[in-house]
matplotlib code that plots the C-alpha trace (Angstrom):
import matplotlib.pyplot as plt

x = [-3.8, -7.5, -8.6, -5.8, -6.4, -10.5, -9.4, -6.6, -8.9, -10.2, -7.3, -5.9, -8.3, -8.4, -4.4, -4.8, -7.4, -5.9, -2.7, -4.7, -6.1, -2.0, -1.6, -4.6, -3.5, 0.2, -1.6, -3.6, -0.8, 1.5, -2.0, -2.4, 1.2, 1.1, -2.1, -1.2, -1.7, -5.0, -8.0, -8.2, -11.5, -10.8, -8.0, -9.5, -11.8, -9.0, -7.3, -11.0, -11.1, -7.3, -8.2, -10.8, -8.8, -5.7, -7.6, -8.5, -5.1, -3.9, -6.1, -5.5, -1.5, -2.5, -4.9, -1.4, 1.1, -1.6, -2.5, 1.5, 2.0, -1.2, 0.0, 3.3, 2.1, -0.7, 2.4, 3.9, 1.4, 0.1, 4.4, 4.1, 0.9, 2.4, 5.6, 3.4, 1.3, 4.3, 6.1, 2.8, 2.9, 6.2, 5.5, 2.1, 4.2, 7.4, 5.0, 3.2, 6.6, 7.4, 4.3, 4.6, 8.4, 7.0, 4.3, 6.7, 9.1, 6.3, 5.0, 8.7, 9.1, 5.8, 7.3, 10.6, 8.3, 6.7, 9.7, 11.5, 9.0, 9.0, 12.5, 12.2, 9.7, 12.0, 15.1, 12.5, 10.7, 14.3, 15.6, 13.0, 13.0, 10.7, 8.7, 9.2, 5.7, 6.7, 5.4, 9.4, 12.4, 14.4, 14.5, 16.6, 16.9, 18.4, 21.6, 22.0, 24.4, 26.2, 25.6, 21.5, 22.0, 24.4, 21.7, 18.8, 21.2, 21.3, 17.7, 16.7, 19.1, 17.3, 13.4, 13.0]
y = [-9.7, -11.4, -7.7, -6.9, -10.1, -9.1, -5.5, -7.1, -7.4, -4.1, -2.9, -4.1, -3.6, 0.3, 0.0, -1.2, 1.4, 4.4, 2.8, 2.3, 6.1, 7.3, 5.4, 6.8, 10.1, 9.1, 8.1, 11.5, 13.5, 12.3, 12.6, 16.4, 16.5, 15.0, 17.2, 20.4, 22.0, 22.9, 25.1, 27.0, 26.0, 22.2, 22.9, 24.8, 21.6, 19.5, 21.5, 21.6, 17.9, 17.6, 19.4, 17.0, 14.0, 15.6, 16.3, 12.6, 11.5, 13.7, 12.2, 8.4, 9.1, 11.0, 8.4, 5.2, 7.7, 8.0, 4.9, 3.8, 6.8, 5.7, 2.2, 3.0, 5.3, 2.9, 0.1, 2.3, 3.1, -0.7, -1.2, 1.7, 0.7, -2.9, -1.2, 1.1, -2.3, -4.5, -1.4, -0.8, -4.6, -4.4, -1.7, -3.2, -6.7, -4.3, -2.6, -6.1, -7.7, -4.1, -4.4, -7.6, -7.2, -4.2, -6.4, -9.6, -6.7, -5.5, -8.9, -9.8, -6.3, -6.7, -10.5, -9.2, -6.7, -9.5, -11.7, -8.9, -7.7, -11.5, -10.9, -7.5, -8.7, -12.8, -10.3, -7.8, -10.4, -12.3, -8.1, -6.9, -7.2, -9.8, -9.8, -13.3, -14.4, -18.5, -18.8, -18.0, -20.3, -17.7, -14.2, -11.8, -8.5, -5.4, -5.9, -9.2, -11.1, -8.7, -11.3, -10.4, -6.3, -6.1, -8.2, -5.8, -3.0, -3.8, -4.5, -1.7, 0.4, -1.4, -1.9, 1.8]
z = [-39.1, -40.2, -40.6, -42.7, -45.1, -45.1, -46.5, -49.0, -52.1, -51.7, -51.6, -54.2, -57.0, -55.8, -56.4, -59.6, -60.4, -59.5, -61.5, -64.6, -63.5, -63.8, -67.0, -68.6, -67.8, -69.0, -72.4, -72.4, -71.7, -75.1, -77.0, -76.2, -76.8, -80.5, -80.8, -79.9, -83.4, -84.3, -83.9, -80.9, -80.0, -80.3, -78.1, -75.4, -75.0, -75.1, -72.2, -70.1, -70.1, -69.4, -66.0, -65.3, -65.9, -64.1, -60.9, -60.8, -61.3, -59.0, -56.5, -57.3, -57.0, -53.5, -52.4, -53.4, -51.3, -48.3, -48.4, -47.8, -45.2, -43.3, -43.1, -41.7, -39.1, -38.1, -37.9, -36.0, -33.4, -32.7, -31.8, -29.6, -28.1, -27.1, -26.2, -23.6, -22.7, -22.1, -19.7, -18.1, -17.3, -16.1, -14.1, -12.5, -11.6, -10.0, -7.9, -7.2, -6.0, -4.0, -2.0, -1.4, -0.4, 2.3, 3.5, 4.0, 6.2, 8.0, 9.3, 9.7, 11.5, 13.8, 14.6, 15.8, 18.1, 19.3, 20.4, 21.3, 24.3, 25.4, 26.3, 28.0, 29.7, 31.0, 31.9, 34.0, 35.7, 36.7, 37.6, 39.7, 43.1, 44.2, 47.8, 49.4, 50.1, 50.1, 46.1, 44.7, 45.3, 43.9, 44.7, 42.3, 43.8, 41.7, 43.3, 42.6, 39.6, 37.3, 34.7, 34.9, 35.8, 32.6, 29.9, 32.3, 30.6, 27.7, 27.1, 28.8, 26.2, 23.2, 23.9, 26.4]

ax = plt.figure().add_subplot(projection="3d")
ax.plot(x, y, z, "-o")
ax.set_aspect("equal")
plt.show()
């Protein structure tokens, strides 16, 4: 906006001129009217500097209707650039919370791993036949409770 307000005053005197330009050529325009009789050579003078004068004109008016076009479609195009800039933001903090969210169910993932071969390996060691060599009180042997064959099962079935 601070650039806008430097530019104002230059601005607005070229308004002013190029209406004083449209104006002028208002004025000129009646005066060749009320002065069309005459000599021919006066007139063909008349008509020279007419062209002159309406080639400015022409210019000012184009130079008041770019100026508005060129200020809509520059409006236009900041909105679009901070409509881009706030979706690529969006965009940048989804993908943010999405890796995030993958790297939270990997560690989750690797910790369920972890605890999950702690049990395979308690149920094997309390399944698997043991050799009595006087360092185990207990001595589970494959045949042994159907309580410990059926959770040996069952692990087996879910860790390989």
């Amino acid at each position: 906006m601070a650039e806008a307000d430097d530019q104002r005053p230059q601005w607005t005197w070229r308004f002013w001129t190029a209406v004083g330009i449209v104006l002028a050529f208002t004025v000129l325009v009646v005066v060749m009217f009320l002065n069309s009789g005459g000599d021919e050579i006066v007139w063909q003078r008349r008509v020279y500097l007419f062209g002159a004068v309406e080639a400015l004109t022409f210019t000012a008016v184009g130079w008041i209707f770019g100026r508005e076009v060129g200020r809509g479609a520059v409006t236009a195009a900041r909105q679009n650039a901070a409509a881009a800039q706030d979706d690529a933001d969006a965009a940048r903090s989804e993908a943010r919370a999405k890796t995030e969210e993958a790297a939270a169910a990997d560690r989750r993932a690797v910790e369920e791993r972890i605890k999950g071969e702690a049990v395979v390996a308690a149920v094997r060691s309390f399944t698997e036949p043991v050799a009595p060599d006087g360092l185990s009180d207990v001595t589970v042997r494959p045949g042994g409770p159907a309580a410990l064959r059926d959770l040996r099962a069952f692990v087996d079935d879910l860790y390989g």
